[in-house]
Each structure stands twice: as structure tokens, then as C-alpha cells.
N, C-alpha and C positions, 0 to 999 in steps of 0.2 A: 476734468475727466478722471476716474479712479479707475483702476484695472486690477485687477487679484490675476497675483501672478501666479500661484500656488501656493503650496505651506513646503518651509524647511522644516528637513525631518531633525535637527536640532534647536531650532530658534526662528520666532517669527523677526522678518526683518520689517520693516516700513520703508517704503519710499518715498519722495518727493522729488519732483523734478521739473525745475521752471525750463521751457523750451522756446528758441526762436529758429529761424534760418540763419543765425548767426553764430548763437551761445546756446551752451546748457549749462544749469546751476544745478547738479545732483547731491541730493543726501539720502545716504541708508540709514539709520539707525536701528540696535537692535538694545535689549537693555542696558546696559553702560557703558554703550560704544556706539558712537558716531563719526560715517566716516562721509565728508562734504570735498568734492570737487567742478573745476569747473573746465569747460573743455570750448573750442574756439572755432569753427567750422571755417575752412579753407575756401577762397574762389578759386578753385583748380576742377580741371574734368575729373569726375568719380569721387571729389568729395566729399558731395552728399551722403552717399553711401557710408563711407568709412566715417563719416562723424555719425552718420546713426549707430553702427555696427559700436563703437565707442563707447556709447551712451551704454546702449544695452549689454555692452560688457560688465559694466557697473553698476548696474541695477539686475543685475540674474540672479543675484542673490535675496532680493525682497521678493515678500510674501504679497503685497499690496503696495499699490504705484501710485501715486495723486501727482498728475500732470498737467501742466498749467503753464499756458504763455499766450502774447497777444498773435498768431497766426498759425499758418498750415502743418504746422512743423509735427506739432501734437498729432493728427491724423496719419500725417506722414511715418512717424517714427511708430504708430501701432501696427500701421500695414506690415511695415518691416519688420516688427516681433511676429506676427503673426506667417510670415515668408518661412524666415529664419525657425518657429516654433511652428509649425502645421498642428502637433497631437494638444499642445497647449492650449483653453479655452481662455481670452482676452476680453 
């Protein structure tokens, strides 16, 4: 799935973002700077949520999102940009 996030008004970023109901492996890069984390989803009530909310703290910054994993997680986490971004087109 690819998503355009929008354009920075100084730098186009890229993303990448492998997703499960478990993990995310995020990378933004922008020209000579890549910045790759990885984040661990909790089994506790609500946090679901706060490992979305996570994710896309860290990718607000790319221009273009290439997401990719073997489950829901991918649908899941657009709904939630698109929650959280209503004026945003996804």
C-alpha cells in the first residue's frame, strides 16, 4: 500500500513502514539523512491505539508512505491517519 502524505514545504521525505499487530519497522529518509526505528505493540487495554498514534508520530514527517506487512494492521493504522487527519487526503 503507498499513501502520499503530502509535500514538506522544505524537503521531500519517503517513508517506509513494515507493520504487524505486534511491531513496526519505520524508516523516513530524506536526502542524506535516514532516520529507522522500531516500536513493539503492548497486550494491555488501549494499546492499540497508542502504538498507532506512535507510528504516526514518526512518519508525519514523509511526503510518501510505502506500507507493508503480512496483516490488518496496514488498514488499521490508515483508518487512524485518516481519524486523526480528516483535511488530509490518504
Amino acid at each position: 500500500m503507498i499513501v502520499a502524505m503530502g509535500s514538506s514545504p522544505t524537503r521531500d521525505r519517503i517513508g517506509e513502514l513494515w507493520i504487524s499487530h505486534q511491531k513496526a519497522e519505520i524508516i523516513v529518509a530524506a536526502r542524506h539523512q535516514e532516520n529507522v526505528s522500531q516500536l513493539w505493540s503492548q497486550a494491555t487495554s488501549g494499546a492499540e491505539v497508542r502504538f498507532y498514534n506512535q507510528i504516526i508520530d514518526r512518519i508525519q514527517d514523509a511526503s510518501s508512505l510505502l506500507i507493508f506487512g503480512p496483516d490488518e494492521a496496514k488498514s488499521e493504522l490508515l483508518l487512524r491517519l485518516e481519524l486523526l487527519s480528516p483535511k488530509r487526503h490518504f
